[in-house]
C-alpha positions in Angstrom: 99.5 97.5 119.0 100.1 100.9 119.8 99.7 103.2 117.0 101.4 106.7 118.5 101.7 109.8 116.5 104.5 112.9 116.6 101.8 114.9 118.5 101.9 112.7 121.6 98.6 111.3 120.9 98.1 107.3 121.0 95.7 104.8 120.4 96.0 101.5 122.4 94.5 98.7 120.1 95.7 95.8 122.1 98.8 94.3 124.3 101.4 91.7 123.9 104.9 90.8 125.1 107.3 91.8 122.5 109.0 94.2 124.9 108.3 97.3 123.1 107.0 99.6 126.4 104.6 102.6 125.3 106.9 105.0 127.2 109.3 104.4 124.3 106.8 106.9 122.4 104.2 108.1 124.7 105.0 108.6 128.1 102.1 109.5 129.1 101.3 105.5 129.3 103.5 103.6 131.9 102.3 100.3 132.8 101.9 98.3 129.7 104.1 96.1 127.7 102.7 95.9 124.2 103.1 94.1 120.7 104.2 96.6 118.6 104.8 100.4 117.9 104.0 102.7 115.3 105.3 106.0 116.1 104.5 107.9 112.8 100.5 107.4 111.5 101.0 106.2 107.5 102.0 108.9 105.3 99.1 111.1 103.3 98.5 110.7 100.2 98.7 113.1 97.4 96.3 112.6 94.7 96.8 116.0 92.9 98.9 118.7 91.9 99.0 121.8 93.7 101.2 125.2 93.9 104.0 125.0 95.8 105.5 128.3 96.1 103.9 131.6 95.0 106.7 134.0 93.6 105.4 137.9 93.8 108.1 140.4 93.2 108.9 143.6 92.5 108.3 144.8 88.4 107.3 141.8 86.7 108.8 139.0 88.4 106.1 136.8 88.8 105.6 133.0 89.0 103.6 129.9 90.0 105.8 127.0 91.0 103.2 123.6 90.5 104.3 120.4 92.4 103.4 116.8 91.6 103.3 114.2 94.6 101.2 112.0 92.9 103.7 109.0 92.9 103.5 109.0 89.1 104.2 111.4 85.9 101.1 113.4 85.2 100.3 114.7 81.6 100.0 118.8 81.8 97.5 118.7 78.8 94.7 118.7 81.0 95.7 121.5 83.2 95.7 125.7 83.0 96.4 128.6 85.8 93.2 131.1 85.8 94.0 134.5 86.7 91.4 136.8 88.6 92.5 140.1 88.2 91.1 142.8 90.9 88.2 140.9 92.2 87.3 139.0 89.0 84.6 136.8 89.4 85.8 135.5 86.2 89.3 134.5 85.0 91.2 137.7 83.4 93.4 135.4 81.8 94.2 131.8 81.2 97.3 129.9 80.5 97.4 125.9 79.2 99.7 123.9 80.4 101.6 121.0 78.5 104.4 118.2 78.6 104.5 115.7 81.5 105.7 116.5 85.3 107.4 113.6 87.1 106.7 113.0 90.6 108.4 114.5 93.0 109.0 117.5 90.3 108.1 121.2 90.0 107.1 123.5 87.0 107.6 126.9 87.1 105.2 129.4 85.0 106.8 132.8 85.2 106.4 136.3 83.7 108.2 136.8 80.7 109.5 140.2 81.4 110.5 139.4 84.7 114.5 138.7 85.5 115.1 135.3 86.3 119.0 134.8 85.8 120.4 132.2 86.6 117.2 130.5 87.2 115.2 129.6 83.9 111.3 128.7 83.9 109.6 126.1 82.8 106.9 128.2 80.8 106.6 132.3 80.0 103.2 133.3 80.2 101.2 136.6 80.9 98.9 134.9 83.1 101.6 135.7 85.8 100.8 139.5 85.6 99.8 139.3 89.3 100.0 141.8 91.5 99.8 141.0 95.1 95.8 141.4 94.9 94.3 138.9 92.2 93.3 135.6 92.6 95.3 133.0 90.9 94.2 129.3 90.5 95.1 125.9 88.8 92.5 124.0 87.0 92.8 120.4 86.3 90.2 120.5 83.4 87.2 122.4 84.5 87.9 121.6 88.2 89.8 123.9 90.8 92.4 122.0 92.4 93.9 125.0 93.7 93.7 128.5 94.5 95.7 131.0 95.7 93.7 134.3 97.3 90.3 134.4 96.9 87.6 134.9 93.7 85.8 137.8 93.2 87.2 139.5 95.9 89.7 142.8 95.6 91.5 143.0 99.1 92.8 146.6 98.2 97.0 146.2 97.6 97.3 142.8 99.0 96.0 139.8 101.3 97.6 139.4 104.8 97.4 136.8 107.2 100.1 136.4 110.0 102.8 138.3 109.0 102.9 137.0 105.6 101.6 139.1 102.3 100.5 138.7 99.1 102.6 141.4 97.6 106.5 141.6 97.1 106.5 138.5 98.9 107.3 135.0 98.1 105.4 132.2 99.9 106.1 128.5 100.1 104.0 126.1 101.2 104.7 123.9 104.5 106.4 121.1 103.5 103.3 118.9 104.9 101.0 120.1 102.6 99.2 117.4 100.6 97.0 119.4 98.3 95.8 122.5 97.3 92.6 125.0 98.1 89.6 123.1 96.2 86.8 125.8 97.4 87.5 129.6 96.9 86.4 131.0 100.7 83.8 133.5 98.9 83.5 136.8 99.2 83.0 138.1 102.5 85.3 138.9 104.5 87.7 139.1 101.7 90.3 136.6 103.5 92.9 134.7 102.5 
């Protein structure tokens, strides 16, 4: 069996005459013919929610975008966004989430003063008073299972980290993300 992944590397785990040649997926092998190919290693698996998209506009237009990959609905009663204002140690504000988010689905927590039209949020909440430079996390009870920025740590206007900021910006995550930020990266240097 040859188990080969997208980034060219392969394993050899044994041979056999099937007809399937290595070359087909790793050309870097060129003299066997073996049993079977896996091209693509077994896809990851989510086990938890975690922000997708991180909405920070000008004025108050403001959201968290949450995504479940879980392969099942999730009950939201359990879950809350933390807000660390200005290098808060300790959440500013808090906001409970509720209902039930299917897999494969998003909520969306937005500002309610912000313009949204023609796109209408999930929830309203003041927890997204964010401004570029506060911390801003999702707790599934009194665990982190995300974070976005960094706790107790005020990086002046906003964070930056290749090309991309934290301020007038909106940021999505890589579509092969399977989970969130479950340890805040402390204090010093205040990175992101």
């Amino acid at each position: 069996t040859i188990t080969a992944y997208s980034d060219g590397n392969c394993t050899s785990v044994g041979n056999g005459s099937a007809g399937i040649t290595v070359e087909d997926c790793c050309p870097q092998f060129t003299s066997s013919i073996f049993a079977s190919l896996d091209c693509n290693p077994p896809p990851a698996v989510i086990t938890e929610l975690f922000i997708s998209e991180y909405v920070e506009g000008s004025s108050s237009n403001k959201c968290i975008e949450i995504y479940n990959g879980t392969g099942a609905s999730v009950n939201l009663a359990t879950y809350s966004i933390k807000l660390y204002s200005n290098g808060a140690a300790v959440p500013s504000s808090s906001y409970p989430l509720s209902g039930t988010l299917a897999d494969g689905e998003t909520v969306v927590v937005c500002n309610g003063s912000g313009s949204y039209t023609p796109f209408v949020p999930d929830f309203i909440s003041g927890v997204m008073s964010f401004n570029g430079d506060d911390a801003v996390a999702l707790f599934n009870g009194v665990t982190m299972v995300d974070l976005f920025g960094n706790i107790g740590c005020d990086p002046g206007t906003q964070w930056a980290s290749n090309g991309f900021f934290t301020q007038n910006f909106t940021l999505v995550r890589d579509p092969f993300v399977t989970g969130g930020v479950l340890a805040d990266p402390g204090n010093s240097p205040c990175t992101f």
